[in-house]
N, C-alpha and C positions, 0 to 999 in steps of 0.2 A: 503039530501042537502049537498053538497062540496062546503065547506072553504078551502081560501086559504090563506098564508101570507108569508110574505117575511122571509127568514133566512138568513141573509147578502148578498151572492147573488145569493142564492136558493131561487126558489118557491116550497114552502111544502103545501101540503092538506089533510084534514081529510084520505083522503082514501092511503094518500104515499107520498114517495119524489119523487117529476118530475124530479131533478139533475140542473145542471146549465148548463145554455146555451150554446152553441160550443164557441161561439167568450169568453166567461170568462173566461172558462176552458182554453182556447188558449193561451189566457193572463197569468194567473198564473201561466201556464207551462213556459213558454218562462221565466217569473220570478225567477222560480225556476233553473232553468239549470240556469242564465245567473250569480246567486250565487254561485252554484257548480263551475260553471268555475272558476269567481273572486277567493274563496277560493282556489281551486287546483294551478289557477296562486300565489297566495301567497306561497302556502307550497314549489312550485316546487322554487320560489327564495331564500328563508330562504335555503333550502336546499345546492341550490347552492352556495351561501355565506357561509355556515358552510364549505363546503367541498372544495371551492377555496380561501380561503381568505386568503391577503397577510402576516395575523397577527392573533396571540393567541390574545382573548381580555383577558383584566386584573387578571380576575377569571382565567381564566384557569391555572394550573399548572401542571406541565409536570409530567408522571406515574398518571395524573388522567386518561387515557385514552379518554378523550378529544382530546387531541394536536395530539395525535398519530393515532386516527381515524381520522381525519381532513387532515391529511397531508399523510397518507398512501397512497404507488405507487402499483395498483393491476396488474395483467397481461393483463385486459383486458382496462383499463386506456391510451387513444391513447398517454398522454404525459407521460407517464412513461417511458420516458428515462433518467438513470441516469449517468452523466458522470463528472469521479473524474479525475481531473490532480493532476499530482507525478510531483512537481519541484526534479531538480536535487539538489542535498543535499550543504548544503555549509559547509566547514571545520571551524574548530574555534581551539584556541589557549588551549592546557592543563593547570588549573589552579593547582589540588592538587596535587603538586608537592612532595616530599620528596629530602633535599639537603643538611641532614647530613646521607652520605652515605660515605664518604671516609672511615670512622675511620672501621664499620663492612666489605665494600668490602674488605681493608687490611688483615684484622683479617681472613676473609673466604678465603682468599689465601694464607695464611700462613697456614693453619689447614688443607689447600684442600679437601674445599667442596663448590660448585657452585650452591645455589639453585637455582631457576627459577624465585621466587619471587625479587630475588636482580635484576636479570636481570631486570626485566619488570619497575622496581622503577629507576633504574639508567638509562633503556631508555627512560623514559618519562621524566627523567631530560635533557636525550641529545635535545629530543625533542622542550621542553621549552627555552632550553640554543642557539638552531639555530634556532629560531620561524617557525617549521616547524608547521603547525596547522592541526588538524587530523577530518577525518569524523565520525559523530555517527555511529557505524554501524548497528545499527536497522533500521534507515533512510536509509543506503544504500542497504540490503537485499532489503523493501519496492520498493525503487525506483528502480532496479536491477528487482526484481520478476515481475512490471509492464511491464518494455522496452521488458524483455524474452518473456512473451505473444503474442506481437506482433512482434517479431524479431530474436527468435530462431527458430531454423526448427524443423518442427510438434511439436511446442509447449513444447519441449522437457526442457526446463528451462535455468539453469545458474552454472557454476562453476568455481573452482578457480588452475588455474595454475603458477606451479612454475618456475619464472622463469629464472633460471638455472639448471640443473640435482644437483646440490648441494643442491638446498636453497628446496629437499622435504624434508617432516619432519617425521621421523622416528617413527611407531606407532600412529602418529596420525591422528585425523578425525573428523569433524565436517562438519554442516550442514545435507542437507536433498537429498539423491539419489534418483534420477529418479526412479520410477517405471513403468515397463512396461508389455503391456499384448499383445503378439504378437507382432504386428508392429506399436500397438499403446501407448501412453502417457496415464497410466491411472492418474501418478500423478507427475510435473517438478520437474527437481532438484533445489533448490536452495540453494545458500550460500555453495557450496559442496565441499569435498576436503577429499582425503581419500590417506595414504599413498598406493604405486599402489606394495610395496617389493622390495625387491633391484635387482629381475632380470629384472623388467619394469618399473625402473629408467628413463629411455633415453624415457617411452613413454609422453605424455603428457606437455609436456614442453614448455612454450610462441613460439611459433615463425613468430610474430609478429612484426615490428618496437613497439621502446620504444625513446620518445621525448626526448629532448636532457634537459627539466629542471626536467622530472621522472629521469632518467640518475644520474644528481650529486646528487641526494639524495641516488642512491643505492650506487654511489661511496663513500660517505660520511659514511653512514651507514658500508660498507662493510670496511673500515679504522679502525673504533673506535669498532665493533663487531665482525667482520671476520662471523667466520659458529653459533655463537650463535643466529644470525637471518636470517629467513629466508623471500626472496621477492618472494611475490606472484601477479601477474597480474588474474583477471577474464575476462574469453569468455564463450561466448555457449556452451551448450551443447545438442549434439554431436558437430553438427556446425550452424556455424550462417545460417540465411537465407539472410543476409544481407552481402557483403562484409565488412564491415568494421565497426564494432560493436565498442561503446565508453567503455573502460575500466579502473578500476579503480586497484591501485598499492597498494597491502598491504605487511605490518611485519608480520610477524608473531614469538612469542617466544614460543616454546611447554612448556607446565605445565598440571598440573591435570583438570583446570576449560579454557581450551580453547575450549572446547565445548559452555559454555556460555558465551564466547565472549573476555574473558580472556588473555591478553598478542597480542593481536589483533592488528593492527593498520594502518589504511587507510590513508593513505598519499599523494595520487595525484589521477588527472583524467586526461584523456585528449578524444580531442573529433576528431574521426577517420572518412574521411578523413580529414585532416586537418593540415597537417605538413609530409613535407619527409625530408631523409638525408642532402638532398643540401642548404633546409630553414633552418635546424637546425645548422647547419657549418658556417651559415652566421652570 
């Protein structure tokens, strides 16, 4: 004799299980997937809110690696475009002045000895004393090494020319020379200047229009210093790709630490084309 009885919604009988009927089974499956989905659509949102979201929440704090997985730009990431504007720099006024200088410049002209350090203290007094106001120049390298990228030929960087056969400076050098391999730019120059010896004096030298308000600063300067400073204008290098590249007018006083930026002094811009002889006269 075969018994049978219900097992939720199985029929089972002494001699086995029958299984559940096609349309239950149907049922339960269709139930099952329609959870997996719901779930998957949960995870795949969370997800997406972790990795787009316009804000750290509270918890998080930055080196947990939280912040930095969440906002990481990969290569394969369609908006992983990053793009940094360089404003152009703006000048500001020297505050740490020194302007008891009269008594030791006397004393070192009478002993005749002319360090570099007096120089550079009593031009930042001149400075102050005709409110010329001067640019950082780590800001200006920055902004400088950006415009070169897109505006020097083949990429070749940026340097700085003196501009008169006078104003080069004897022994000295600073910044960073182009490297090259072939015909190519492995690495730009920038911030560069490098004395070229006294038989290639005549090479390298601005020649360029210079605005008529760069002008009375060198005239100004070149009264109260003569050969102790020297003016430098920077252009491209080799050459621009641009006809007429915006450049910026430095001092420069030689010493030991003008490598690091030392007796340096950025003093005008102007922005090319934008002024000839005839508007300047006017």
């Amino acid at each position: 004799m075969v018994m049978k009885w219900m097992d939720g919604f199985s029929w089972v009988d002494s001699e086995g299980w029958t299984g559940r009927s096609s349309t239950q089974t149907e049922l339960m499956r269709n139930a099952q997937n329609a959870q997996m989905m719901h779930a998957q659509h949960l995870l795949q949102q969370q997800a997406r809110q972790q990795m787009y979201g316009v804000q750290a929440s509270p918890v998080e704090t930055l080196g947990s690696g939280e912040v930095k997985d969440r906002y990481e730009i990969t290569d394969h990431t369609p908006e992983a475009v990053e793009v940094m504007v360089i404003e152009k720099p703006i000048p500001s006024r020297l505050t740490e002045i020194k302007t008891d200088l009269k008594e030791y410049a006397e004393l070192a002209a009478l002993v005749g000895i002319n360090p570099a350090e007096l120089t550079i203290e009593t031009f930042k007094a001149f400075l102050h004393e005709h409110d010329i106001p001067v640019f950082n120049l780590k800001e200006v390298v920055t902004y400088m090494d950006d415009k070169a990228k897109r505006e020097s030929k083949d990429q070749a960087g940026w340097e700085w020319r003196p501009l008169r056969k006078k104003d080069h400076r004897e022994g000295t050098t600073f910044g960073r020379k182009a490297e090259w391999w072939s015909s190519s730019v492995l690495k730009p120059a920038s911030d560069w200047y490098n004395f070229p010896g006294n038989s290639y004096r005549d090479s390298n030298v601005y020649d360029k229009l210079v605005p008529l308000h760069a002008l009375k600063k060198v005239a100004l300067i070149e009264k109260h210093f003569g050969d102790k400073v020297g003016m430098f204008v920077c252009d491209y290098a080799p050459i621009p790709a641009i006809p007429h590249p915006d450049p910026f007018l430095m001092a420069v006083i030689t010493n030991p630490r003008v490598k690091e930026g030392e007796g340096r002094f950025i003093l005008d811009f102007w922005a090319e084309p934008g002024f000839g002889l005839t508007s300047q006269l006017k």
